[in-house]
C-alpha positions in Angstrom: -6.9 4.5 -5.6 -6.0 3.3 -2.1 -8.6 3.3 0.3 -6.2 4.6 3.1 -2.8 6.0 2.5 -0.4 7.1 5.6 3.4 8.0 6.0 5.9 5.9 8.1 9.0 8.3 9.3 12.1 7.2 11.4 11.3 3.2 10.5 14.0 1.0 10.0 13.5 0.8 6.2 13.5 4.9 6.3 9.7 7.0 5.6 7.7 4.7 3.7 4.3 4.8 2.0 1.9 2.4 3.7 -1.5 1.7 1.0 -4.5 -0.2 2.3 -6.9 -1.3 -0.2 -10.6 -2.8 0.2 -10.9 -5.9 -2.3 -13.9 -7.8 -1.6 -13.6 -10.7 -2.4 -10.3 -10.6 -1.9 -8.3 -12.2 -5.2 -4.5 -11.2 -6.7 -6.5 -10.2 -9.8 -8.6 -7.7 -8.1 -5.8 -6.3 -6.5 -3.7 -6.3 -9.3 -6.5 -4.3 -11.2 -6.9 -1.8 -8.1 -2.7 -1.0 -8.4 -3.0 -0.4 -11.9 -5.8 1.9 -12.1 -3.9 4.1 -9.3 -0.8 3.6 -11.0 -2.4 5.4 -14.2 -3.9 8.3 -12.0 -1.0 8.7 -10.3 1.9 8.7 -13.0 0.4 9.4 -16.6 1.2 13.2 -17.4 2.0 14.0 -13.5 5.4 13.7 -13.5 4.9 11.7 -10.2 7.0 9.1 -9.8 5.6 5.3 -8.8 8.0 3.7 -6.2 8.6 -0.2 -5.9 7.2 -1.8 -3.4 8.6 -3.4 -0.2 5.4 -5.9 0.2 2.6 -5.9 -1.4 -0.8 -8.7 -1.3 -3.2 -9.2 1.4 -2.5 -8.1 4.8 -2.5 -11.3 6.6 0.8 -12.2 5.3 3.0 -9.1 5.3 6.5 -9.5 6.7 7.5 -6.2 5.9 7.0 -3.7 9.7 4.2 -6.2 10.6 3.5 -4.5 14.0 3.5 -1.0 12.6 1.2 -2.3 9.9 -1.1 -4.1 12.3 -1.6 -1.0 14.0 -2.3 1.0 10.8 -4.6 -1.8 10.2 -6.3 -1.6 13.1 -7.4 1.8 11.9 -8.9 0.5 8.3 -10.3 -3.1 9.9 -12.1 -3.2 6.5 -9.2 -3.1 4.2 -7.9 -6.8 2.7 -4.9 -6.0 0.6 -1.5 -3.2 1.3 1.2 -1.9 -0.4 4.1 -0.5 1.4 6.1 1.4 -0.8 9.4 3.6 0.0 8.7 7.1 -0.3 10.0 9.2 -2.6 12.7 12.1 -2.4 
């Protein structure tokens, strides 16, 4: 599951889902093993839906709201790796 998990409204891209994840040491694989174990809790026999994501990978290299993230960030120093998702409904 994500470490942190808050909710964008009124951003250019609409309300999205902003994910931060601590992955030390940071590698794709860890992270890619971190989504998929949420993506099981989230999704299998919820009937909650999984969004796509807008960005995700390690922080230092999001393009997607970069000073809106930054500031989230700033929150969660500690996190490595973010998924920014568009909410659902």
């Amino acid at each position: 599951m994500a470490d942190h998990t808050f909710r964008l409204t009124n951003t250019p891209l609409g309300t999205v889902l902003v994910k931060f994840y601590q992955i030390e040491p940071y590698s794709d694989e860890a992270f890619t093993q971190a989504k998929a174990r949420e993506f099981l809790q989230t999704t299998v026999g919820s009937g909650n839906a999984w969004s796509l994501a807008l960005y995700q990978g390690r922080i230092d290299t999001n393009t997607v709201l970069p000073e809106a993230i930054a500031q989230l960030h700033a929150r969660c120093p500690e996190c490595t790796a973010v998924r920014i998702e568009q909410a659902a409904g």
